[in-house]
N, C-alpha and C positions, 0 to 999 in steps of 0.2 A: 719813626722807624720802630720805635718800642712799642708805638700798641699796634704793630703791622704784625711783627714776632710775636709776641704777646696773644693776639683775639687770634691767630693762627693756632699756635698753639691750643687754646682752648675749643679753636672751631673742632680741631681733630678729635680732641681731647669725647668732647659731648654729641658729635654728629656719630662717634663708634659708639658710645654709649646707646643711641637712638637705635641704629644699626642692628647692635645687639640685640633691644627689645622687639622691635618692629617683625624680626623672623617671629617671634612666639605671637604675635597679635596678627598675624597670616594664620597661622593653624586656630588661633582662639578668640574669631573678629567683635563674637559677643561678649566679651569678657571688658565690660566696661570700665572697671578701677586700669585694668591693660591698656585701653582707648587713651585714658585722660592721664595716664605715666608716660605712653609715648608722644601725645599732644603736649604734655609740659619737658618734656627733655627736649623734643623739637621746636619749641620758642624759645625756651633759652636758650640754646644750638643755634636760633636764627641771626640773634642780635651781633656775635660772634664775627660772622660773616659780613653783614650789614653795613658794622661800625666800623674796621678797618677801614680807615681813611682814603684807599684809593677805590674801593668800592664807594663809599658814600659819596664821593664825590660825582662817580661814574651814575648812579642810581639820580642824584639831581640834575645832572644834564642830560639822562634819558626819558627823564620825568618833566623836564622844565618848571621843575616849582625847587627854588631853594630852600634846603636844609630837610626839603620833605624825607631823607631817612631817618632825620631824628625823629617822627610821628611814625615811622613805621618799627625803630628800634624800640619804642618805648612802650608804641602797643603790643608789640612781640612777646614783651617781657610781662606787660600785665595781665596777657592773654597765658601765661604760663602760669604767672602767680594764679589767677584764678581758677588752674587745672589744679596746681598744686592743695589751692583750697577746697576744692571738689572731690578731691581724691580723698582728702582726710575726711570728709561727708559720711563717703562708703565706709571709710572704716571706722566712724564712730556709731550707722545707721541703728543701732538697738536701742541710743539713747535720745527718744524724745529730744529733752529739752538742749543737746551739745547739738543736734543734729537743725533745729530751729535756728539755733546761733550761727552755723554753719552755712548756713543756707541765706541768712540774712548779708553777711560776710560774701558771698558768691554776688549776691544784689549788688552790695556795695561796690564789689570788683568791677562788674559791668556798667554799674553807672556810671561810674570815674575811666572806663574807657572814653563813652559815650563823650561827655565832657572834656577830656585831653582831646578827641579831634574835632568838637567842638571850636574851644578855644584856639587850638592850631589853627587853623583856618581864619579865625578872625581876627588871632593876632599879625603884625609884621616881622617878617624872617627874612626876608630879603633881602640882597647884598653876596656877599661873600660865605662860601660855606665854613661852616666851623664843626668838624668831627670830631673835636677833641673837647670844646668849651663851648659847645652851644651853653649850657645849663649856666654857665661863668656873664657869656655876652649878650645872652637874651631875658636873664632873669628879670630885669625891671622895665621890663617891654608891657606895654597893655593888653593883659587875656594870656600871652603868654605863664606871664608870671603864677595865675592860676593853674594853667597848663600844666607847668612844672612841679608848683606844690601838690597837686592832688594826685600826681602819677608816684611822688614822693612818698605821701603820704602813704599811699595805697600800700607802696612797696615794706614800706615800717612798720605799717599793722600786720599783713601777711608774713613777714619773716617772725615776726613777735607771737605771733599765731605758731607758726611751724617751730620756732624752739617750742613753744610752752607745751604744744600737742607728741612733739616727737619725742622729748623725755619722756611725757608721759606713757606713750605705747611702748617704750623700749624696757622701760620699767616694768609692762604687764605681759609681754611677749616672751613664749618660751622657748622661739627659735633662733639659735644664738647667731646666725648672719644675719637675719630680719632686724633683729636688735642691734647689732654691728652697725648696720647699714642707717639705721634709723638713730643711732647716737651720730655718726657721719653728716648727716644731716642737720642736724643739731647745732654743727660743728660751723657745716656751711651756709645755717641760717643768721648764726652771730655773725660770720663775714661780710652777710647780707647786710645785716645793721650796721656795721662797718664802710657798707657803700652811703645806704639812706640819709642814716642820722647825720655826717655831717653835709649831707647837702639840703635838708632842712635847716640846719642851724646858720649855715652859709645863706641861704636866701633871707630866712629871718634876719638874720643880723643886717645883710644889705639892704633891707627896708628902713632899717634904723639906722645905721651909719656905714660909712665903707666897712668890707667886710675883711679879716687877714687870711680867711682859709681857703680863697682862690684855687690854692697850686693842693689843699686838702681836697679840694672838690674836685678839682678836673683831671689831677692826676693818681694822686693817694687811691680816694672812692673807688674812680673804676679799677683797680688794681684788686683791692678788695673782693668787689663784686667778681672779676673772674678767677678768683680762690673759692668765692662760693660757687661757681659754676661747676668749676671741677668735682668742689665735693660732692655737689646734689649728682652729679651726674654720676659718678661713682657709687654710693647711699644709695638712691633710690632702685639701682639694678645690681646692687650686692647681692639683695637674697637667691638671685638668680644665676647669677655665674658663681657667689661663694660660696654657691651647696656643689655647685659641680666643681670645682676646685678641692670640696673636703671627700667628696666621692672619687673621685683620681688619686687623691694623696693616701686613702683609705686602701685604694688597689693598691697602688704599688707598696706600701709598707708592709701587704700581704704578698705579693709579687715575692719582695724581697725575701721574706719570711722564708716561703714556699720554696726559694733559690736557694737557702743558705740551710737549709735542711734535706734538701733531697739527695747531695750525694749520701746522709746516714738512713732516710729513709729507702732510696732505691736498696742498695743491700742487703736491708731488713724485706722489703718485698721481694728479692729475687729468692729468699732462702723459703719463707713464709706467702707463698702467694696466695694461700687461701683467705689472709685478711685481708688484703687489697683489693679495692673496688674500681679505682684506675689502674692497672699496673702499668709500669715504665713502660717508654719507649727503647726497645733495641738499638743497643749503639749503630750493629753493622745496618740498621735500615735509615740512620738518618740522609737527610739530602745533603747532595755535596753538587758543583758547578756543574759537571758533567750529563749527573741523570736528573737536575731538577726538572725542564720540562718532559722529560717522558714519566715521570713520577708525579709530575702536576696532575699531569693527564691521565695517568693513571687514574691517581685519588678522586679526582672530578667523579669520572665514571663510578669506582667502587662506592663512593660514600653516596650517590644517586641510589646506586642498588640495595645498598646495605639500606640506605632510609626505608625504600619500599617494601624492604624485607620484613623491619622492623616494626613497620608501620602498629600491626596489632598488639606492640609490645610497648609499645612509647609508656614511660612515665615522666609525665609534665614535672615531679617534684626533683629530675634529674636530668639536667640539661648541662649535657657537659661541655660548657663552653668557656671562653674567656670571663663571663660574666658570672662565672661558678667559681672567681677565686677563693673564697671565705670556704665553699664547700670543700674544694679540695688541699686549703691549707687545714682544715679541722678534720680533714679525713687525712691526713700527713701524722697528724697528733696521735689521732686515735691508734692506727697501724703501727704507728714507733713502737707505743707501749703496748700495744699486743704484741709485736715483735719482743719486747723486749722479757715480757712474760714467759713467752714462749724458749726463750734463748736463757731463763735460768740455768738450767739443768747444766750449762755448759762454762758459766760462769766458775773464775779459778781464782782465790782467794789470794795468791801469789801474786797476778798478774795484777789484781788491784793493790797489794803492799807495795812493789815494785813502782807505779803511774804514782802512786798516793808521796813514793820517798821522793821520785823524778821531779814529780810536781811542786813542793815543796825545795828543793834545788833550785831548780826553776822561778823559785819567790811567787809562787802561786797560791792564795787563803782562798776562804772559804769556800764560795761558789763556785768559782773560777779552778780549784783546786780540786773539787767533786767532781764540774763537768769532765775535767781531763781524765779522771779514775771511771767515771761511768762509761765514757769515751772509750778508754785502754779493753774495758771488761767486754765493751757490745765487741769492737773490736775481736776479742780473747776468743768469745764464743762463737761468734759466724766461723773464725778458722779452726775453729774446735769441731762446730758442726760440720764444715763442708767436708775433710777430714774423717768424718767419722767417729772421733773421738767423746768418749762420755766423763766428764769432770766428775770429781766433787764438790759440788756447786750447792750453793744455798737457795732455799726456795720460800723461805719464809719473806711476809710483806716488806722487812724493814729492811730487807737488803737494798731497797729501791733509793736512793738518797729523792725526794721529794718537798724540794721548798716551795711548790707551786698552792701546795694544800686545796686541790680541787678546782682553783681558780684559771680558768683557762687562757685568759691575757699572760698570767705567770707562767703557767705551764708551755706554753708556745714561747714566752720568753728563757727558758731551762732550756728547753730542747736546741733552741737557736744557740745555745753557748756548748752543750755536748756537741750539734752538727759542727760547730766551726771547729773544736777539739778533736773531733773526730775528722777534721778534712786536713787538719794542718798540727796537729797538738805532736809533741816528742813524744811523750808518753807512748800514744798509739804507734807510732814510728818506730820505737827502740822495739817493741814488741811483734812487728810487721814480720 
């Protein structure tokens, strides 16, 4: 029942791995390292399936040869290692003599197919299936036994292969999922050796005397091995899903940015719209249940027209779409502080003593204590401006409080603590 749970788990586990890749090697069929990433995710994906015991079982009695899934699990897996070897070919290909070695290695892979269904075939399997210990009940069988060691073997040099090359590219690689992904593998090639090694040392030894790690080899091992499954399958399609995982994460903590500044942005653009390149949306036009679809339908129509209209205006370096958040959270920055330029003249030296004493009440320092005063003053002045009214205000540079010192990560992080001051702050409030 434990390896029915178990190779389940991992079938899902590596067969959405596959899944995954296989969409991108439909748009990019020539893309050969592509070819031989989804040929080795899909063999070791195969074995998965295979080996669960009530399939293997089922596969011998539709096959009429027993224990024949073990010859098909085994070359599954070797038919993987030797993708996995060929992959690393392509990405060693500038260096002559790694790439010779490499290639030699690829030989070796196929020989030692060749030979395990050699062997198979002319050893005896016969009797009773064994999906869990074949390698336990048939290792001192004649030709089998070969069988076993050289698929073993195989499997010990290729994992020892893939640590000693995947350090190494992770170490020279300067894209940090690729390198994620390929230490991951790393991770999941020592697991590897965690299957092999003791079931070499398990058959060796039971050439020479009974052996004690039995319950090492037939239950330990494969446990192992599908911990290295999981990794490789994860590892080898990181660089792919965890660039687009850091590009969503990248939106939305602009998303967020953009949300948490717009109510101080919006009222700096409604007074000042001449520096605004988007202006807001009008509260009274938003959609509500009523007139969405006749406003869908609207839109449909107007924005058909408007493109056509537009047509001889387009600039490609302004696309204002979802995909323009960075544009319109740096176009949020720049407009604040033109706005906020523009709104000296109206700034009231009062109303910042008044936010500056609040704030400090309040147990508010440094930062936290500026954005609420700068907060209170943007505040001060929109109702000074709308109003009419002309302060005695300062207009010299140092009035601006500026810890960002040019640096625009900081500076979108300043504004985000005046927007929130400014959305919820007392200061602004007692002043309102």
């Amino acid at each position: 029942m434990l390896f029915v749970v178990v190779y389940g788990i991992l079938s899902v586990i590596t067969w959405s791995a596959f899944a995954y890749k296989v969409k991108d090697l439909i748009g990019d069929w020539h893309n050969r390292e592509l070819r031989l990433l989804c040929l080795a995710i899909s063999t070791f994906a195969t074995p998965f399936v295979l080996a669960s015991p009530p399939i293997y079982v089922a596969i011998d009695h539709a096959l009429g040869i027993a224990n024949i899934a073990t010859l098909l699990v085994y070359t599954s897996v070797a038919i993987c290692l030797t993708s996995f070897v060929s992959l690393l070919v392509s990405w060693s290909s500038a260096q002559d003599t790694v790439r010779l070695r490499h290639r030699l290695l690829v030989g070796y892979s196929v020989s030692t197919i060749v030979l395990m269904a050699v062997c198979f075939f002319l050893g005896n399997v016969s009797g009773e299936e064994h999906p869990t210990d074949f390698d336990v009940h048939f290792e001192r069988a004649r030709y089998i036994s070969v069988f076993l060691l050289s698929y073993q073997l195989l499997f010990t040099v290729s994992m020892g292969m893939l640590v000693l090359l995947c350090r190494r590219y992770a170490r020279a690689v300067d894209k940090p999922w690729l390198r994620r992904g390929l230490r991951l593998v790393t991770v999941g090639a020592v697991f590897g050796l965690g299957y092999s090694v003791p079931k070499v040392v398990n058959m060796v030894w039971d050439l020479l005397a009974p052996s004690p790690l039995h319950y090492v080899s037939s239950v330990v091992a494969p446990m192992s091995a599908s911990v290295a499954a999981a990794l490789f399958a994860v590892g080898f399609t990181m660089p792919a899903w965890g660039a687009g995982a850091s590009n969503v994460r990248a939106f939305l903590a602009s998303y967020r940015s953009y949300r948490r500044l717009y109510p101080l942005w919006s009222d700096i653009a409604q007074q000042y719209p001449d520096v605004v390149l988007f202006p807001p949306t009008p509260r009274d036009t938003r959609w509500n249940v009523r007139n969405l679809r006749r406003m869908a339908g609207r839109q449909v129509i107007e924005i058909r027209d408007g493109r056509l209209a537009l047509r001889p205006h387009d600039d490609p370096e302004v696309d204002h779409t979802v995909q323009d958040m960075d544009l319109l959270l740096s176009r949020q920055i720049i407009e604040i502080r033109d706005g906020q330029l523009s709104l000296r003249p109206y700034y009231d030296p009062d109303v910042a003593h008044r936010a500056r004493a609040r704030a400090l009440a309040d147990g508010l320092t440094g930062d936290s204590a500026e954005a609420a005063v700068e907060a209170a003053q943007i505040s001060g002045a929109l109702r000074a401006m709308a109003a009419g009214a002309s302060l005695p205000g300062r207009s010299d540079a140092n009035a601006l409080h500026d810890p960002a010192d040019g640096d625009l990560e900081e500076e979108t992080a300043w504004l985000i603590r005046v927007a929130d001051a400014y959305r919820r702050s007392a200061s602004v409030a007692a002043d309102a």
